[in-house]
NUDRENDREN-332735 format. One record per residue (C-alpha): chain; residue in three letters; residue number from 0; z, x, y. Coordinates in Angstrom, 3 decimals. Layout:
N
(site "A" "ALA" NUM (Z X Y));
...
//
This chain:
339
(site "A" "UNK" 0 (23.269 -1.469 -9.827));
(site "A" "UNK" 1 (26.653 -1.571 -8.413));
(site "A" "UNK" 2 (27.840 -4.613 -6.712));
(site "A" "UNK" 3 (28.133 -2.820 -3.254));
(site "A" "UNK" 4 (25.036 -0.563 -3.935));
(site "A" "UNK" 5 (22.259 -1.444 -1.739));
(site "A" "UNK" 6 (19.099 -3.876 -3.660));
(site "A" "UNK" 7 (16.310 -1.438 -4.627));
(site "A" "UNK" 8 (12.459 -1.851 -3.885));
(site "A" "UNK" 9 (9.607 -0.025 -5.644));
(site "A" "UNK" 10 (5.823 -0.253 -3.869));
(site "A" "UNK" 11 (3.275 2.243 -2.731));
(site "A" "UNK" 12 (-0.151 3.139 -2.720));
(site "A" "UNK" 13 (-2.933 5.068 -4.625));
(site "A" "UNK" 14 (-4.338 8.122 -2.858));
(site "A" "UNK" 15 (-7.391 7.414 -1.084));
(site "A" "UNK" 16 (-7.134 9.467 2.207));
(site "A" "UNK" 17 (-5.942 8.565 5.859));
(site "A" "UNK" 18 (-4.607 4.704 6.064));
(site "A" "UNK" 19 (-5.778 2.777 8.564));
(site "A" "UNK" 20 (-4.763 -0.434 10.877));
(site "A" "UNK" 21 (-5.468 -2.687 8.381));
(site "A" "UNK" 22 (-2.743 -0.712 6.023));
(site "A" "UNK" 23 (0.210 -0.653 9.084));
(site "A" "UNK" 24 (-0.311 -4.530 8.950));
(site "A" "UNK" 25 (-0.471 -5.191 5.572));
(site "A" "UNK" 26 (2.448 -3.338 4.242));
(site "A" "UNK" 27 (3.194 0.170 6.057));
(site "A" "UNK" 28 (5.021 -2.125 9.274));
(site "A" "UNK" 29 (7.240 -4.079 6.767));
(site "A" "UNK" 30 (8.091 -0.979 4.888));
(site "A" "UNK" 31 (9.494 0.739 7.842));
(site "A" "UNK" 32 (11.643 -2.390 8.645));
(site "A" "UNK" 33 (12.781 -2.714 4.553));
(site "A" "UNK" 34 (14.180 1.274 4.947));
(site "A" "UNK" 35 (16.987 0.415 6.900));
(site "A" "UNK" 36 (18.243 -3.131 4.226));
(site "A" "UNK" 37 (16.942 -1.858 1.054));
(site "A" "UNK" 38 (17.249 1.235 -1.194));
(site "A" "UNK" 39 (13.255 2.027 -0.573));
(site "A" "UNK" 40 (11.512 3.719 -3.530));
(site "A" "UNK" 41 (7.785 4.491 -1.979));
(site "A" "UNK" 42 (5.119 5.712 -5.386));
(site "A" "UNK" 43 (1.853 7.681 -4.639));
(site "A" "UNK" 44 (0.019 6.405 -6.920));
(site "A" "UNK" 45 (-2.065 9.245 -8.455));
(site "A" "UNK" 46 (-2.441 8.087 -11.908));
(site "A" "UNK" 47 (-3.322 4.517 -11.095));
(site "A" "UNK" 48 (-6.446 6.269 -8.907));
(site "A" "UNK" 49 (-7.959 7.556 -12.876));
(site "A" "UNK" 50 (-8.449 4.121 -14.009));
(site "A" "UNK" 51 (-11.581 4.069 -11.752));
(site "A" "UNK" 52 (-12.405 7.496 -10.397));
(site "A" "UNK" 53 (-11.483 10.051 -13.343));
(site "A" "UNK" 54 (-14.140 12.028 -12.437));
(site "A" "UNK" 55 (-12.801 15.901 -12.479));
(site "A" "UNK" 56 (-14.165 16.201 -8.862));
(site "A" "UNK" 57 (-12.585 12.793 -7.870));
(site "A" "UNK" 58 (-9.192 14.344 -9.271));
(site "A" "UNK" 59 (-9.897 17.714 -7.125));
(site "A" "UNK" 60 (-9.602 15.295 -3.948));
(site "A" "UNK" 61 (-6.505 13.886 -4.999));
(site "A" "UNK" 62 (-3.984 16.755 -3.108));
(site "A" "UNK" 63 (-5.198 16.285 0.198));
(site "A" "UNK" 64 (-5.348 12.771 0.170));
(site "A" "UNK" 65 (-1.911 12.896 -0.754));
(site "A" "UNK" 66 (-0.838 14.805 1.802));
(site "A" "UNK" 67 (-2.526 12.787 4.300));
(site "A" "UNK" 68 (-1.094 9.970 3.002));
(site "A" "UNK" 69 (2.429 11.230 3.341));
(site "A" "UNK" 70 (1.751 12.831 7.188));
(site "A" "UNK" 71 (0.829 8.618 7.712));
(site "A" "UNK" 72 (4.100 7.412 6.282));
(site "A" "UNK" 73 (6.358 9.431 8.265));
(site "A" "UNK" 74 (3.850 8.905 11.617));
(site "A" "UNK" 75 (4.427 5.143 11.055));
(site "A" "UNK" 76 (8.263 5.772 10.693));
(site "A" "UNK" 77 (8.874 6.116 7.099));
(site "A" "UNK" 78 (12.156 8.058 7.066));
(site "A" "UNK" 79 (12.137 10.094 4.109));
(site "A" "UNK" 80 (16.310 10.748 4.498));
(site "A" "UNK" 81 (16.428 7.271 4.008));
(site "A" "UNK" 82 (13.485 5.945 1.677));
(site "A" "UNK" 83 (12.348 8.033 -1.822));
(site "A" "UNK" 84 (8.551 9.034 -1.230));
(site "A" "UNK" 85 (7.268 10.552 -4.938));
(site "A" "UNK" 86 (4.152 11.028 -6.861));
(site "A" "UNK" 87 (3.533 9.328 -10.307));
(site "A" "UNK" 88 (2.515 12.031 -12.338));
(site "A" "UNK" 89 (5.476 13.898 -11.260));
(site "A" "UNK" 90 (7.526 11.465 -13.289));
(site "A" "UNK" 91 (6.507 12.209 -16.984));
(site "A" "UNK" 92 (9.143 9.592 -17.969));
(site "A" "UNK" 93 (6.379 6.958 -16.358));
(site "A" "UNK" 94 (3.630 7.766 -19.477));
(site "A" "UNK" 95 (6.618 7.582 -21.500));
(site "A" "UNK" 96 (8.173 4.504 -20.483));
(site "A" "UNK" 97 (4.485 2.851 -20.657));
(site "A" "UNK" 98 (3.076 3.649 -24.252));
(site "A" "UNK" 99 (6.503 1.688 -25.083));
(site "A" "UNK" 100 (6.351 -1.019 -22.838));
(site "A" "UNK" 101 (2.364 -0.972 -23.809));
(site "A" "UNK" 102 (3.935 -2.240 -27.284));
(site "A" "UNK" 103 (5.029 -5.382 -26.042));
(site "A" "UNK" 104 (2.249 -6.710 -24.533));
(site "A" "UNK" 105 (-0.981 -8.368 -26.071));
(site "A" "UNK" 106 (-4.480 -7.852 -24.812));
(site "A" "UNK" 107 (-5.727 -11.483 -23.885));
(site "A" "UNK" 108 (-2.404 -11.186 -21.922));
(site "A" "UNK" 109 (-3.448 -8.274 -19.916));
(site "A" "UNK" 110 (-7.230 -9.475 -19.664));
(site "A" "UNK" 111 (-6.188 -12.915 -17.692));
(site "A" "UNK" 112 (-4.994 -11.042 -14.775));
(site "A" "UNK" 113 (-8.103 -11.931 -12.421));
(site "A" "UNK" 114 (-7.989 -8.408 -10.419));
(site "A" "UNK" 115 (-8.618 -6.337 -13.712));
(site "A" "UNK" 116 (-12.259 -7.321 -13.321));
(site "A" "UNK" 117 (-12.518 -7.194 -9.760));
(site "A" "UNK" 118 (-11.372 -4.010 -9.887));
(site "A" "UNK" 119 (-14.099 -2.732 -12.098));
(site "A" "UNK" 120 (-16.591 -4.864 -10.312));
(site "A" "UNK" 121 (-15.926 -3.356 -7.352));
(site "A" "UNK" 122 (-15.162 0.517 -9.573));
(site "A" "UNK" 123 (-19.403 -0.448 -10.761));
(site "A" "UNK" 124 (-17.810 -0.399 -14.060));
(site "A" "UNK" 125 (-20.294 -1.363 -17.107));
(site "A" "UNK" 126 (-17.497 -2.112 -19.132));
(site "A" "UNK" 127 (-13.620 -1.881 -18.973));
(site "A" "UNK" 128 (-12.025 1.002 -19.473));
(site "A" "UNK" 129 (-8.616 1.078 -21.622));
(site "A" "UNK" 130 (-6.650 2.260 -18.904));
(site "A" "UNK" 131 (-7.631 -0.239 -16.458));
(site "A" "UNK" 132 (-7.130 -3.053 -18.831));
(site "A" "UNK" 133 (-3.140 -1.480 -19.174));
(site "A" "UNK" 134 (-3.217 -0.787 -15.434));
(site "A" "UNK" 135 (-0.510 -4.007 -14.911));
(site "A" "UNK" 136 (1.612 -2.398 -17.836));
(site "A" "UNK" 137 (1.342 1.473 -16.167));
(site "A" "UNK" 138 (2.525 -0.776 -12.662));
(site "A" "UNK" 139 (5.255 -2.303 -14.660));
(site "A" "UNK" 140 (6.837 1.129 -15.716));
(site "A" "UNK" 141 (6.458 1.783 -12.095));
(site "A" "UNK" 142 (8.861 -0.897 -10.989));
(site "A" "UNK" 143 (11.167 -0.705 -14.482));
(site "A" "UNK" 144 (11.879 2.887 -14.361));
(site "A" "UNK" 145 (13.782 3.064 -10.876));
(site "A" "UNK" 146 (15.135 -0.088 -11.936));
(site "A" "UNK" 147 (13.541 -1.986 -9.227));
(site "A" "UNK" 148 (15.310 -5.077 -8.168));
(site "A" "UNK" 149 (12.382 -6.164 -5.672));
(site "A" "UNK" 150 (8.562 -5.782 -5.448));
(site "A" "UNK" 151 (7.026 -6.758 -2.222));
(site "A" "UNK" 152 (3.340 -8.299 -2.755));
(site "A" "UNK" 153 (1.040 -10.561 -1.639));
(site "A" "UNK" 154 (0.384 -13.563 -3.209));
(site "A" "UNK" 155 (-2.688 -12.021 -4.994));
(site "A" "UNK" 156 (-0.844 -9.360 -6.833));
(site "A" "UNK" 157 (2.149 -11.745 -7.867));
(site "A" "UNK" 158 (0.431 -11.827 -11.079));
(site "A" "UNK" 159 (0.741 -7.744 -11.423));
(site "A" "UNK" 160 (4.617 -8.387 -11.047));
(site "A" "UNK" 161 (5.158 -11.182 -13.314));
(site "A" "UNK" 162 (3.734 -9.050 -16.134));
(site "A" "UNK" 163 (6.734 -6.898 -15.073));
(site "A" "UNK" 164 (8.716 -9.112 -15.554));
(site "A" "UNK" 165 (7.859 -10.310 -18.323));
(site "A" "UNK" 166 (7.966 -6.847 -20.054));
(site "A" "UNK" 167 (11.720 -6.330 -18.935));
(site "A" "UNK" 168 (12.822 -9.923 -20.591));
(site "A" "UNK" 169 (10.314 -8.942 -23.593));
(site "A" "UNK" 170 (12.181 -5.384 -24.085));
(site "A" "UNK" 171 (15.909 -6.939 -22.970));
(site "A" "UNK" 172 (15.698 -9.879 -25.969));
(site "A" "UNK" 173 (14.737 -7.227 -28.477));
(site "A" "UNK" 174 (16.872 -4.378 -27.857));
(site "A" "UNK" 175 (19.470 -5.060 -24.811));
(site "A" "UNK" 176 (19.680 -5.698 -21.106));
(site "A" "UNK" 177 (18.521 -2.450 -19.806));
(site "A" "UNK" 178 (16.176 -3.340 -17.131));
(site "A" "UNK" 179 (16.952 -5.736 -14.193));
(site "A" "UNK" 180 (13.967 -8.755 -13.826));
(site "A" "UNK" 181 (12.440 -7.600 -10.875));
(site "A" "UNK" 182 (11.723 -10.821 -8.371));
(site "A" "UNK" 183 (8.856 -10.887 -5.752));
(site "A" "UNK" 184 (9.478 -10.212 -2.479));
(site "A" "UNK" 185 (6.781 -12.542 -0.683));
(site "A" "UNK" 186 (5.281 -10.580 1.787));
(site "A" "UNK" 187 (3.116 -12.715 4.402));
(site "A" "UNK" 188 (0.419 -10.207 4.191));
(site "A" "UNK" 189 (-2.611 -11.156 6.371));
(site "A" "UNK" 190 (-5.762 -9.573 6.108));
(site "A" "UNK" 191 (-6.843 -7.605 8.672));
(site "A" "UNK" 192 (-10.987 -7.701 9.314));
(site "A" "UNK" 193 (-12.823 -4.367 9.409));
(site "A" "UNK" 194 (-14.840 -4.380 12.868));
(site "A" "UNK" 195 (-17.405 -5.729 11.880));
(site "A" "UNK" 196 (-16.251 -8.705 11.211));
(site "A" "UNK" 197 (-17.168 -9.871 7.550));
(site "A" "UNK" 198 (-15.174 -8.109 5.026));
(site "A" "UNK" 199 (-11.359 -6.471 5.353));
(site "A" "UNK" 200 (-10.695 -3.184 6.666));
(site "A" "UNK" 201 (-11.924 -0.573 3.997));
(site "A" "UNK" 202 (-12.156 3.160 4.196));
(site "A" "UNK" 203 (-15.015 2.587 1.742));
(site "A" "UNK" 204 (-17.174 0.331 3.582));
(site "A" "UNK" 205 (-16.639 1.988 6.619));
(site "A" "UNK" 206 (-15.385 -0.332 9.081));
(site "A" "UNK" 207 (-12.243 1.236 9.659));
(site "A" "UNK" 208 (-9.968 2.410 12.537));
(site "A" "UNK" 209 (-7.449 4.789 11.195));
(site "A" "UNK" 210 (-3.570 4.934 12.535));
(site "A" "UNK" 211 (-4.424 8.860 12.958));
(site "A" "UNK" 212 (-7.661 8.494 14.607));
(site "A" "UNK" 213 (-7.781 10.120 18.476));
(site "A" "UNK" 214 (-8.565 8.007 21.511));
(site "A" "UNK" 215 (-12.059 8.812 21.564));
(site "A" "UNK" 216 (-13.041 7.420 18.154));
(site "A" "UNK" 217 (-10.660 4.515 18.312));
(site "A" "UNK" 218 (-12.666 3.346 21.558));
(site "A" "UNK" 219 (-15.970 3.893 19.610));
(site "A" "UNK" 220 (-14.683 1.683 17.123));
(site "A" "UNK" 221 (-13.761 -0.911 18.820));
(site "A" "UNK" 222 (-16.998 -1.130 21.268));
(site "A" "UNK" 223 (-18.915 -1.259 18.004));
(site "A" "UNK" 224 (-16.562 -4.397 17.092));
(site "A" "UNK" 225 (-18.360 -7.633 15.826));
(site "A" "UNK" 226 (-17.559 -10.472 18.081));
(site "A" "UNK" 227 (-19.322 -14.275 18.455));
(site "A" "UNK" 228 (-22.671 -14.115 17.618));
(site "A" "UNK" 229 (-24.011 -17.045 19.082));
(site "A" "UNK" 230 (-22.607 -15.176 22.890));
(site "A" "UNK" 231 (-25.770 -13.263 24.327));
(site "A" "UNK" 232 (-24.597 -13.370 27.595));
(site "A" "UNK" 233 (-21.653 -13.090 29.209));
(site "A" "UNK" 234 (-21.591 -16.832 31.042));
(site "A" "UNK" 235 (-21.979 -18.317 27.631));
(site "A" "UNK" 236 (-18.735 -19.887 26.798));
(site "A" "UNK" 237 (-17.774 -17.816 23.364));
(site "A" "UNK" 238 (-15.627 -18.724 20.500));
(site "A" "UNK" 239 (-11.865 -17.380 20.066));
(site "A" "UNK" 240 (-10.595 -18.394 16.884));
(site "A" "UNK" 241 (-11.920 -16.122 14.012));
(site "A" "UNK" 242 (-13.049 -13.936 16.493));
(site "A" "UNK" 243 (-12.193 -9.718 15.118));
(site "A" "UNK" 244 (-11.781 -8.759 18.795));
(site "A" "UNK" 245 (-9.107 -11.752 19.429));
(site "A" "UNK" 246 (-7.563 -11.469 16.037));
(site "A" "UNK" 247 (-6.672 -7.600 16.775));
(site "A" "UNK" 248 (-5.800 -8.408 20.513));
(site "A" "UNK" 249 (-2.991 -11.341 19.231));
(site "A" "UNK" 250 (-1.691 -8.253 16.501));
(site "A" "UNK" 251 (-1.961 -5.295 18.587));
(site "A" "UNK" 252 (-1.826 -6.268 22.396));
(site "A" "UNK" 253 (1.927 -6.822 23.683));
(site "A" "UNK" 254 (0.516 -8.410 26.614));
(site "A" "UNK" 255 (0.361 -11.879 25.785));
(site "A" "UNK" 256 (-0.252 -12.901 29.335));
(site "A" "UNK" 257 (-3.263 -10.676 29.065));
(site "A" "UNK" 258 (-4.932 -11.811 26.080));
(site "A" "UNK" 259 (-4.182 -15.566 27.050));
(site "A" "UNK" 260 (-6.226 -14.906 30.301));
(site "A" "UNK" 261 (-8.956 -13.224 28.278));
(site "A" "UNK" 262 (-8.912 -15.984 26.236));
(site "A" "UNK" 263 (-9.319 -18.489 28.654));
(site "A" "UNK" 264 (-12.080 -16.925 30.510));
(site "A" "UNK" 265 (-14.155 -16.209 27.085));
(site "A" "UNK" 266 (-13.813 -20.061 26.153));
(site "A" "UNK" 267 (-15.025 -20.416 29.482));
(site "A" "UNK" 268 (-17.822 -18.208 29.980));
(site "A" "UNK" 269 (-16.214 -16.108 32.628));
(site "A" "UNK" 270 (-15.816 -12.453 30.728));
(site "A" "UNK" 271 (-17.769 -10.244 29.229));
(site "A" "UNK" 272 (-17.359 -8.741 25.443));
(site "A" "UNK" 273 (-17.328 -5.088 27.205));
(site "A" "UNK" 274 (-14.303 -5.939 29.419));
(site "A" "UNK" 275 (-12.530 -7.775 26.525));
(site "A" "UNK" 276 (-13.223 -4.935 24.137));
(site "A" "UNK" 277 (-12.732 -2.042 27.111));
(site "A" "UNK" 278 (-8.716 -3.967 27.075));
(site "A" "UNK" 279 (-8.385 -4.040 23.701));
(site "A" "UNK" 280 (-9.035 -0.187 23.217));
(site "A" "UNK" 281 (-6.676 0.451 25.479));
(site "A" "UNK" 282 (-3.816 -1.641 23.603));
(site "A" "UNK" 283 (-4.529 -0.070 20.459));
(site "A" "UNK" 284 (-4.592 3.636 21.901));
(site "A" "UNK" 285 (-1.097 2.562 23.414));
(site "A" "UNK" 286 (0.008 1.450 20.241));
(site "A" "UNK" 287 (-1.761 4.021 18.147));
(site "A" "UNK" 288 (-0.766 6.903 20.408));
(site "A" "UNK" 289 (3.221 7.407 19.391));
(site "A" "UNK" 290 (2.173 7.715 15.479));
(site "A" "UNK" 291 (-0.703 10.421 16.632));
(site "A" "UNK" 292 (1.904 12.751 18.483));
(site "A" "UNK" 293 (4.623 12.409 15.484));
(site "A" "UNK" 294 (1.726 12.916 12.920));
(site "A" "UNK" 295 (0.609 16.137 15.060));
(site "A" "UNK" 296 (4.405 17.253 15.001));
(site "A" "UNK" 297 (4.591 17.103 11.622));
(site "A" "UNK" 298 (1.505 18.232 10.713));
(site "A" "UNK" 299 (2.314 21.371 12.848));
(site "A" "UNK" 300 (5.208 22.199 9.814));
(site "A" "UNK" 301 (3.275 23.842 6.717));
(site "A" "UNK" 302 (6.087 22.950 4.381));
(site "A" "UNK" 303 (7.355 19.767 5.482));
(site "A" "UNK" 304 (5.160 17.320 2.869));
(site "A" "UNK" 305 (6.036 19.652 0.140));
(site "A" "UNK" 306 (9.450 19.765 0.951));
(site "A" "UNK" 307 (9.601 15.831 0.987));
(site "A" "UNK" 308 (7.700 15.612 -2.121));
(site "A" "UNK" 309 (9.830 17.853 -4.172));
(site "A" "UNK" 310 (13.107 15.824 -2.963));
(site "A" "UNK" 311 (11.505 12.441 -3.906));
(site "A" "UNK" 312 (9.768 13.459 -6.982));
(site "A" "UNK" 313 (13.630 15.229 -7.945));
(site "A" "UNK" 314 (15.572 11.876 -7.347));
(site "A" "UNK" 315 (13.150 9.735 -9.231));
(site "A" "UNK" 316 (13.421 12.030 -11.959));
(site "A" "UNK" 317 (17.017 11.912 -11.764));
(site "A" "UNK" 318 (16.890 8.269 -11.878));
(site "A" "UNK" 319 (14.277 7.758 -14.578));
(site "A" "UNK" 320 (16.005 10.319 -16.760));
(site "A" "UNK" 321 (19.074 7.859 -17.240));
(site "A" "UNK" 322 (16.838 4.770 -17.298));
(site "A" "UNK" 323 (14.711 6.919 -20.633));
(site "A" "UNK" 324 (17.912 7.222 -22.006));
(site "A" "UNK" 325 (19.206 3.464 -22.168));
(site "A" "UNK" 326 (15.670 3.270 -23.276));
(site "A" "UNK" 327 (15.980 5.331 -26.329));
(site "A" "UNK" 328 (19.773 3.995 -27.016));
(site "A" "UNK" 329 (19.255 0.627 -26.858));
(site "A" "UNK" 330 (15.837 0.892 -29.547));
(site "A" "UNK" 331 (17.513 3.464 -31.392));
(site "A" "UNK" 332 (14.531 5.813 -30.787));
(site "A" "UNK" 333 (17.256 9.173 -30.277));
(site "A" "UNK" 334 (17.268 10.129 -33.886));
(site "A" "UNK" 335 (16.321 13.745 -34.140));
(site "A" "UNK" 336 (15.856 14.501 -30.501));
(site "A" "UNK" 337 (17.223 17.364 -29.309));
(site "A" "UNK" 338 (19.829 17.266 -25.915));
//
């Protein structure tokens, strides 16, 4: 990049649906504040989503989660005039740029990355399929073909980068700098519980309150919330810490003088779960309630994803057209090719 070009970032998601709270805090919150310091390069993730669904009717679902997914981006502030939003298989240079890089890696290499098996644990997977064991090497041609110069993780999918990078040291020593090493950007990405309590928010196990549910629902949700256990009454004096309720009030309550007096009284026996859970349905509806109008607004404009989608999936291809060609010059894989 040039020296006075901004540092580019490459991250996304696969398609799943509607994102939920447990997305804005993991990763869609920092994104929006990355937009305005980095060149942002957002990937939909639609080919990743085959290595465990590839079901035809699994694929069929794939447009309108999509399109929910990019309604969510811009309703959380995702400002496509400044950040690239694009889908994967709208890049053919991706497939391209991974059956090479796929060539520089070894299999027990690729099989000691611990999520590969989780993944097809949690998939029901008898056995692994080829393209989930090259699933880090499909996410590396991700990140090399923009040219990434950042990758924002947690610390459980450092390993996913480092393959990266490996593969753009690998392919620089044998042919020529072309790609820059792309270095971790540690994100402090805490885990948000679903509500009830035991596992992380999941659209799958259905314990999730989603950034474009209405009022209603999100009030449901969160009277349905796990809390303490061993608190059958309302005198009893009730725990605070690891508490679902408490952990949402401290990330989505702006009234810390509020949730310190709730917190109080619930250590103390002197509140009941309804009142604390009546509160924090009300901070999350104030929070929640912004995103919901701009999601309706844009909703409300038939053309608007599309439009966004063709822009971003254009200026990837731009990009990844020159990085295909330094590619193919620096291997010397241009010989009979047409221009």
């Amino acid at each position: 990049m040039e020296a006075n070009a901004r540092r580019r970032i490459l991250t996304g998601d696969r398609p799943t649906g509607r994102l939920h709270l447990g997305h804005w805090v993991g990763s869609l919150s920092a994104r929006v504040r990355l937009q305005s310091e980095y060149d942002c390069f957002f990937i939909i993730a639609d080919l990743h989503a085959l290595t465990t669904r590839p079901e035809k009717d699994a694929i069929g679902e794939i447009p309108g989660h999509i399109r929910e997914m990019v309604l969510d981006y811009l309703a959380a502030g995702i400002d496509p005039e400044r950040s690239t939003i694009f889908v994967q298989s709208a890049v053919p240079e991706t497939s391209e740029l991974a059956l090479i890089l796929g060539m520089l890696v070894t299999l027990p290499r690729l099989e000691r990355i611990p999520s590969i098996k989780d993944m097809a644990e949690a998939a029901h997977l008898e056995a692994l399929p080829f393209g989930l064991v090259g699933y880090p090497v499909l996410q590396a041609a991700d990140i090399l073909l923009p040219r990434a110069d950042l990758v924002p993780v947690g610390k459980d999918n450092v390993p996913h980068v480092e393959v990266a990078r490996e593969l753009a040291r690998r392919f620089n020593y044998l042919y020529g700098d072309v790609f820059p090493e792309p270095d971790v950007l540690m994100a402090d990405v805490p885990t948000l519980p679903g509500i009830y309590g035991q596992q992380k928010m999941s659209k799958s196990l259905d314990n999730a309150i989603f950034l474009s549910d209405p009022a209603d629902v999100v009030r449901q949700r969160v009277m349905q919330m796990y809390t303490d256990p061993n608190r059958v009454r309302a005198d009893i004096p009730g725990t605070v810490e690891g508490n679902p309720v408490f952990i949402y009030h401290d990330l989505f309550n702006p009234d810390v003088d509020e949730v310190e007096d709730l917190k109080a009284r619930y250590r103390a026996g002197r509140v009941g779960d309804v009142e604390v859970k009546r509160k924090l349905a009300a901070a999350l509806n104030a929070f929640l309630e912004p995103m919901r109008e701009r999601r309706a607004r844009f909703a409300a404009m038939p053309h608007l994803v599309d439009e966004i989608l063709h822009e971003g999936n254009r200026r990837v291809r731009d990009v990844a057209r020159v990085t295909m060609a330094r590619v193919r010059d620096a291997m010397g894989l241009n010989y009979f090719r047409e221009a």
